[in-house]
Residue frames relative to the residue before (quaternion, step in Angstrom):
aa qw qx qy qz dx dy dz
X 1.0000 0.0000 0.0000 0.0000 0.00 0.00 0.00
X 0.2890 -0.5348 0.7931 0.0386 3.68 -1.30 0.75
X 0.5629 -0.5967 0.5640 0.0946 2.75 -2.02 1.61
X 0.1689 -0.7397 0.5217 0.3901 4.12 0.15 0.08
X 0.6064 0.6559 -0.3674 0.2589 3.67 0.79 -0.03
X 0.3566 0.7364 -0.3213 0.4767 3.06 1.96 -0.37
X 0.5585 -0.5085 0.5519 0.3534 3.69 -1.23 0.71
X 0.3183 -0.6297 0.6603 0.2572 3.58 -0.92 0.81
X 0.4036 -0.6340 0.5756 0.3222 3.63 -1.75 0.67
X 0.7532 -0.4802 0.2653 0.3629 3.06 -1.23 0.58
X 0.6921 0.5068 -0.2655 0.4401 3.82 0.86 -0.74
X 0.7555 0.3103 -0.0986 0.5685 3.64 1.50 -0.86
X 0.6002 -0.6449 0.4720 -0.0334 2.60 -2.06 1.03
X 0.1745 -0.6854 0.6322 0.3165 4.25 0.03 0.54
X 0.8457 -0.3366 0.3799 0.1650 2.60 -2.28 1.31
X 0.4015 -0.5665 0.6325 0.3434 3.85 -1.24 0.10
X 0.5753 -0.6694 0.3818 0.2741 3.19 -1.26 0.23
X 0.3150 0.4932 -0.5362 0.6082 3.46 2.15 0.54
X 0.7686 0.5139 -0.3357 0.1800 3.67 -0.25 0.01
X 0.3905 0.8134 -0.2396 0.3585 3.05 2.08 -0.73
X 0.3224 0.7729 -0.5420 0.0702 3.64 -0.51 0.39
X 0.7527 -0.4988 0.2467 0.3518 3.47 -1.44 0.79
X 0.4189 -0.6494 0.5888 0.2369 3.52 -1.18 0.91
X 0.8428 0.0235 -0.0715 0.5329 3.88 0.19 -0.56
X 0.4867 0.6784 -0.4623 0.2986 3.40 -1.58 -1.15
X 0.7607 -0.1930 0.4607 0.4145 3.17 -2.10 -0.56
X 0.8059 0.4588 -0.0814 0.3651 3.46 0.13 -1.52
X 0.3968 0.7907 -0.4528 0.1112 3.73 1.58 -0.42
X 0.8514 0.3951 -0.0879 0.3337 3.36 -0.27 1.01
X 0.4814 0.6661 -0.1908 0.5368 2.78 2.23 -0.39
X 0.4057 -0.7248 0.4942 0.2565 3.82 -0.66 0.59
X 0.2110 -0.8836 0.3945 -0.1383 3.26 -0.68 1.77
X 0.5087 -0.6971 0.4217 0.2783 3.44 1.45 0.50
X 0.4786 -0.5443 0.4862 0.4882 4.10 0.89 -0.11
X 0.6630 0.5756 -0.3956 0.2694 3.64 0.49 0.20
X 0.4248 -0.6900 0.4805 0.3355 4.24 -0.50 0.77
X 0.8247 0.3435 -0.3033 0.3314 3.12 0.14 -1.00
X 0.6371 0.3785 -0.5558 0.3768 3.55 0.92 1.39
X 0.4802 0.4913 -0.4027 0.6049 3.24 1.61 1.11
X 0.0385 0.7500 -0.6602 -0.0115 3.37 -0.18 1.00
X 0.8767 -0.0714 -0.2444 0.4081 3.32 -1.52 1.01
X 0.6227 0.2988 -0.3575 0.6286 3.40 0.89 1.69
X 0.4584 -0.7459 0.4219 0.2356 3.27 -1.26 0.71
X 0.4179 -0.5611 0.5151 0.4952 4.39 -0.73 -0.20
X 0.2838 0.6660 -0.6465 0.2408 4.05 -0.42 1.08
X 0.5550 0.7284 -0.3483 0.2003 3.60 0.35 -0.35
X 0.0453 0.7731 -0.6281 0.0753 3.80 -0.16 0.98
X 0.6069 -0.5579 0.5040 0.2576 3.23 -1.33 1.40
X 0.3874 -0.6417 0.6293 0.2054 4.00 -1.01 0.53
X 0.0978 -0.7566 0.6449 0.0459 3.85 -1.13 0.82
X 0.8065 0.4555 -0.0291 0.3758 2.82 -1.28 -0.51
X 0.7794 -0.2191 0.4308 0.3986 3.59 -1.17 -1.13
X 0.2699 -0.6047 0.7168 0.2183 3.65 -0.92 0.82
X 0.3424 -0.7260 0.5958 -0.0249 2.79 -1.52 1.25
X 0.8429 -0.3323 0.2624 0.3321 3.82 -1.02 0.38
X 0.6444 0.5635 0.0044 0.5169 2.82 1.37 -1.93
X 0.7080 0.5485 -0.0726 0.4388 3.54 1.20 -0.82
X 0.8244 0.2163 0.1290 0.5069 3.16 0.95 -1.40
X 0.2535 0.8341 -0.4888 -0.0333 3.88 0.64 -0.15
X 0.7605 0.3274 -0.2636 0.4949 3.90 1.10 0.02
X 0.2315 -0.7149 0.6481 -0.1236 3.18 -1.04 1.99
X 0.0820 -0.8181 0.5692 -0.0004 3.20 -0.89 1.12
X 0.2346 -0.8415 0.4843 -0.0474 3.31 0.07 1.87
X 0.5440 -0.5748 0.5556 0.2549 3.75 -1.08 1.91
X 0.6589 0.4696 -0.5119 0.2887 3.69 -0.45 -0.35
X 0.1692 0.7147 -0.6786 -0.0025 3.91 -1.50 0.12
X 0.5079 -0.6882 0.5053 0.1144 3.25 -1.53 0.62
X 0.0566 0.7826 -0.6200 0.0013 3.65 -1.07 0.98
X 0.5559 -0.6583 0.4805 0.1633 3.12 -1.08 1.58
X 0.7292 -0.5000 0.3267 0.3340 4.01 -1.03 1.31
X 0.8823 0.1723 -0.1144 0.4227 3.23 0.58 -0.87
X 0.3844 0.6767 -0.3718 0.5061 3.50 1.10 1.98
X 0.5388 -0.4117 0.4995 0.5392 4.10 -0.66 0.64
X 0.8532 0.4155 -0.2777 0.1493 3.05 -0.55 -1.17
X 0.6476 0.6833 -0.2281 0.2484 3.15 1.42 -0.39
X 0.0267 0.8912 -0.4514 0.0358 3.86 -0.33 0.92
X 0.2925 -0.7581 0.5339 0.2336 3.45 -0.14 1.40
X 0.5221 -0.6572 0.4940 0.2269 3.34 -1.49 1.16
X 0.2652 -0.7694 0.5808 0.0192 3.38 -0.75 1.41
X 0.3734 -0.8090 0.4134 0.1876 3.56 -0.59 1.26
């Protein structure tokens, strides 16, 4: 979910308000009509993610690669 209160990017469009659904609470996730007080200890901001995750969305990428020093098991000199 995506906050709808968030600055929309220039290419996209916030959610309709059939789509809206609590951010926390009891209800996290439940479709709330823009209204709070059917989000109790959480606010109605919540827009369904499409598509691609975006910058805004995602900032930590955890990349398969790691490094072993020459003189370790693991180590294998790269053989053209």
């Amino acid at each position: 979910m995506k906050r709808r209160s968030t600055i929309v990017p220039p290419l996209g469009t916030p959610c309709s308000l059939a789509e809206v659904a609590c951010t926390a609470g009891p209800n996290q996730g439940q479709l709330c009509s823009d209204d709070d007080a059917q989000c109790p200890k959480g606010e109605c901001d919540a827009c369904p993610l499409r598509g691609g995750v975006t910058t805004e969305d995602e900032m930590f990428i955890l990349l398969g690669s790691y490094y072993c020093p020459e003189d370790t098991d693991c180590y294998a000199p790269l053989v053209p």
